[in-house]
N, C-alpha and C positions, 0 to 999 in steps of 0.2 A: 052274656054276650051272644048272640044270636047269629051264629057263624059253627063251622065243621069247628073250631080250632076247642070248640068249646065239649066237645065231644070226646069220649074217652079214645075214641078210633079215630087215628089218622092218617089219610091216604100215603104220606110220605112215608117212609119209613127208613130203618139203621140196621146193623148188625148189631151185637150186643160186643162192647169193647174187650179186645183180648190183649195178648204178649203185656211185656213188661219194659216199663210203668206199666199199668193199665191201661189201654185205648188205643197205645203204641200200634205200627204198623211198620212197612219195611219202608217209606215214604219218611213217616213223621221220625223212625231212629237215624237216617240219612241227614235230616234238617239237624238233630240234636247231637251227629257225629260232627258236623262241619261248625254250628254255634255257642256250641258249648265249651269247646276250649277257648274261642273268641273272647266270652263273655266273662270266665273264670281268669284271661289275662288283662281285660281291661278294667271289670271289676271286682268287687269285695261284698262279702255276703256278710249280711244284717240281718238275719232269717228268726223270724222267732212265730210259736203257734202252729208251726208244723205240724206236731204232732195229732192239731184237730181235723187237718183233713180226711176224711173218711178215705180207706184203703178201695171202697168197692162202693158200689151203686150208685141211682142216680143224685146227682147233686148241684148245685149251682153255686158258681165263687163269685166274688162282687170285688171289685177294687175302683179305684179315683182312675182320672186319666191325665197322664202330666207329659207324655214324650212318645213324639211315634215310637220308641224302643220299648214302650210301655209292654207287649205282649212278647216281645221277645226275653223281659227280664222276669216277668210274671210268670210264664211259662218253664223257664229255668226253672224258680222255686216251685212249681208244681210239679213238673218234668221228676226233679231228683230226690221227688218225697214221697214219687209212688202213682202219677198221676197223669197221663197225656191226655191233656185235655182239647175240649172243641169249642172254637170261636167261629160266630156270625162276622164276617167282614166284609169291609164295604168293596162292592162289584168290582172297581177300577184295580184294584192291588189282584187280583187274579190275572187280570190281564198283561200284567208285568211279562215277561220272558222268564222264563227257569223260575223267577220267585212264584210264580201263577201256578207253575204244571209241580212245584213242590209243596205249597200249603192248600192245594187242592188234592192230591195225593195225600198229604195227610189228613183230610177226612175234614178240614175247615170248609166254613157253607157260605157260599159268594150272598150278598143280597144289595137287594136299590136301594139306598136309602132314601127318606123323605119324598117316594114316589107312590103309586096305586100297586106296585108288586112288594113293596116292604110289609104287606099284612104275609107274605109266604115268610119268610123270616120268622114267623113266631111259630107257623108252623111247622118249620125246620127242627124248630128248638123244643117243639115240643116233642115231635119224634125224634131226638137224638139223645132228651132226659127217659122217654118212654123204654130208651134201649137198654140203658142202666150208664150213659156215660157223664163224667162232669164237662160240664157247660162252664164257661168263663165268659163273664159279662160285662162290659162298662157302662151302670146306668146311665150315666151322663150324653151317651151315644156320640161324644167328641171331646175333644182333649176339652180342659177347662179355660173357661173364658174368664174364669175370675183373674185379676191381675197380681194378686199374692196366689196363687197356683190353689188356691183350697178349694173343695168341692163345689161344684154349682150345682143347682138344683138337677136334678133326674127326672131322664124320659119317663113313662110310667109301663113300659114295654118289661120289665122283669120284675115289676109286682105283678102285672096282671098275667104271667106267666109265670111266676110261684105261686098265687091263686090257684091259678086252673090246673096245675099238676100237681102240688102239693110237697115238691122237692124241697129239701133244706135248701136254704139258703145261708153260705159264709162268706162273712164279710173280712175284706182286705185292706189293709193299706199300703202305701207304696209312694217310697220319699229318697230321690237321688237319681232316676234315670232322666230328667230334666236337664242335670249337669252334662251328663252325657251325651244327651239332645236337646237342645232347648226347643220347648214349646216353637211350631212351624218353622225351625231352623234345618239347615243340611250342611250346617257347620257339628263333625262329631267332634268331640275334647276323649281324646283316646288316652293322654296320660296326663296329672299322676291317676293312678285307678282309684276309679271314685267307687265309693262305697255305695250299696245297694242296702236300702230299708224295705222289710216285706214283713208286716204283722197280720196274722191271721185271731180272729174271734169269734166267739161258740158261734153257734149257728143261732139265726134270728128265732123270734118269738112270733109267726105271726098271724096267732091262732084268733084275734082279735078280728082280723080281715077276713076266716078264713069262709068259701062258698059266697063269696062277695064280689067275685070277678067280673061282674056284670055292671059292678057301680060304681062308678067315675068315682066318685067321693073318696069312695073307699082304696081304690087301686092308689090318689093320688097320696095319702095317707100314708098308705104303706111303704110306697116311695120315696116320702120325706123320712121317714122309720128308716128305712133300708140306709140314707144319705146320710143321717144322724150316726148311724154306727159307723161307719166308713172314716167321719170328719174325727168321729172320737178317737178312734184309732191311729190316724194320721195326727192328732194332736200329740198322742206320746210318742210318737215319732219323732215330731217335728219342734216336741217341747215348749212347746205357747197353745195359747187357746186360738180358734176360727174365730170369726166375725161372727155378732150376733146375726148378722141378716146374712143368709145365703144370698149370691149371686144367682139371678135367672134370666134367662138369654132372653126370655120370652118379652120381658118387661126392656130388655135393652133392643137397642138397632142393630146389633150384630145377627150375623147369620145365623140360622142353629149347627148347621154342619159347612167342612169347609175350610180353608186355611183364610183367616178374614183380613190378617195380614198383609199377605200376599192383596187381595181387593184394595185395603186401604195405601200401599204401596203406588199400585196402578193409577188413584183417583187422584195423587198428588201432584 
């Protein structure tokens, strides 16, 4: 890939993540003082795999996307196993009031999506694994479009960004924060407290791709790789098999990012 991003040096740069969890900050223990009794009374932990998250260095976690709550229950199980982690999110949620000036104090990186500044975004991500901190990704880069919630096909923005740095990648799943927020809803179901699913597995293999960051083929490869283990995962979760044919936005009229709901709501 014929860009800085490709480069072992990158203009951007992190601190290397300190306090405890790891990555913590007086920001991000503030957000985890006021959510985390929230989230321990509305819901019930399903937690299993923990034990493979790496305590230290750089890393990269992969999970499905099913409920804007998605990174606030995801993070819990990171949060209480040793781990504060950093997510790329999209521009608009910074600009919120108090919710902007506290998940930007904790050290999360604003970016455009689907515009000419979303190539800074990888760059971000690439100096914030450079630092030694873990990265949490949703390759699907939007809640799922599939109409049974299973994984849809994946951006290829975190293969070709495990390529070019070389961080593990561990994959997630995550089955129950939907009840609690339904996919583009602002209706929450606060009781009875639903139970939270979060299975973690070994980290990926994906030496097959690897010094191949340059080639489309390959990045999209690894991408369906990376989706394959995700769905697997959420199978035993969710105890049925996925659909043979992944869902891909690309091949459908829906938007790729977006609440498309809400559009199709409007056009009625």
């Amino acid at each position: 890939m014929a860009s800085p991003m490709s480069n072992s040096e990158v203009r951007i740069s992190y601190e290397p993540p300190t306090g405890r969890p790891l990555g913590s900050n007086p920001w991000f223990k503030f957000g985890a003082t006021v959510l985390r009794p929230i989230l321990n009374l509305l819901t019930k932990k399903d937690w299993r795999g923990a034990e493979k998250l790496p305590k230290t260095g750089a890393a990269i976690v992969v999970c499905n996307h099913l409920s804007y709550v998605d990174p606030l229950t995801f993070t819990h199980f990171l949060y209480n196993n040793g781990r504060a982690p950093r997510y790329l999110g999209k521009e608009s949620v910074f600009k919120v009031p108090i919710i902007g000036r506290v998940i930007r104090g904790a050290g999360q990186i604003p970016v455009s999506r689907e515009s000419k500044d979303a190539v800074k975004g990888l760059e971000h991500a690439i100096a914030v694994l450079k630092a030694g901190h873990l990265l949490g990704v949703y390759p699907e880069g939007t809640l799922t479009r599939d109409e049974n919630l299973w994984p849809m096909k994946a951006k290829t923005g975190v293969a070709r960004l495990a390529l070019i740095t070389g961080a593990p990648v561990y994959p997630c799943a995550s089955w129950g924060p939907e009840k609690v927020l339904p996919p583009y809803s602002k209706k929450l179901r606060l009781f009875p407290r639903t139970k939270i699913s979060i299975l973690m597995g070994d980290p990926l293999d994906l030496s097959k791709w690897k010094g191949r960051a340059d080639d489309q083929q390959a990045i999209e490869e690894a991408a369906d790789f990376i989706m394959d283990r995700i769905t697997e995962l959420l199978e035993i979760l969710r105890g049925e098999k996925a659909p043979a044919a992944r869902f891909d936005p690309k091949k459908s009229d829906l938007p790729r990012i977006g609440n498309y709901k809400k559009a199709q709501r409007k056009a009625k």
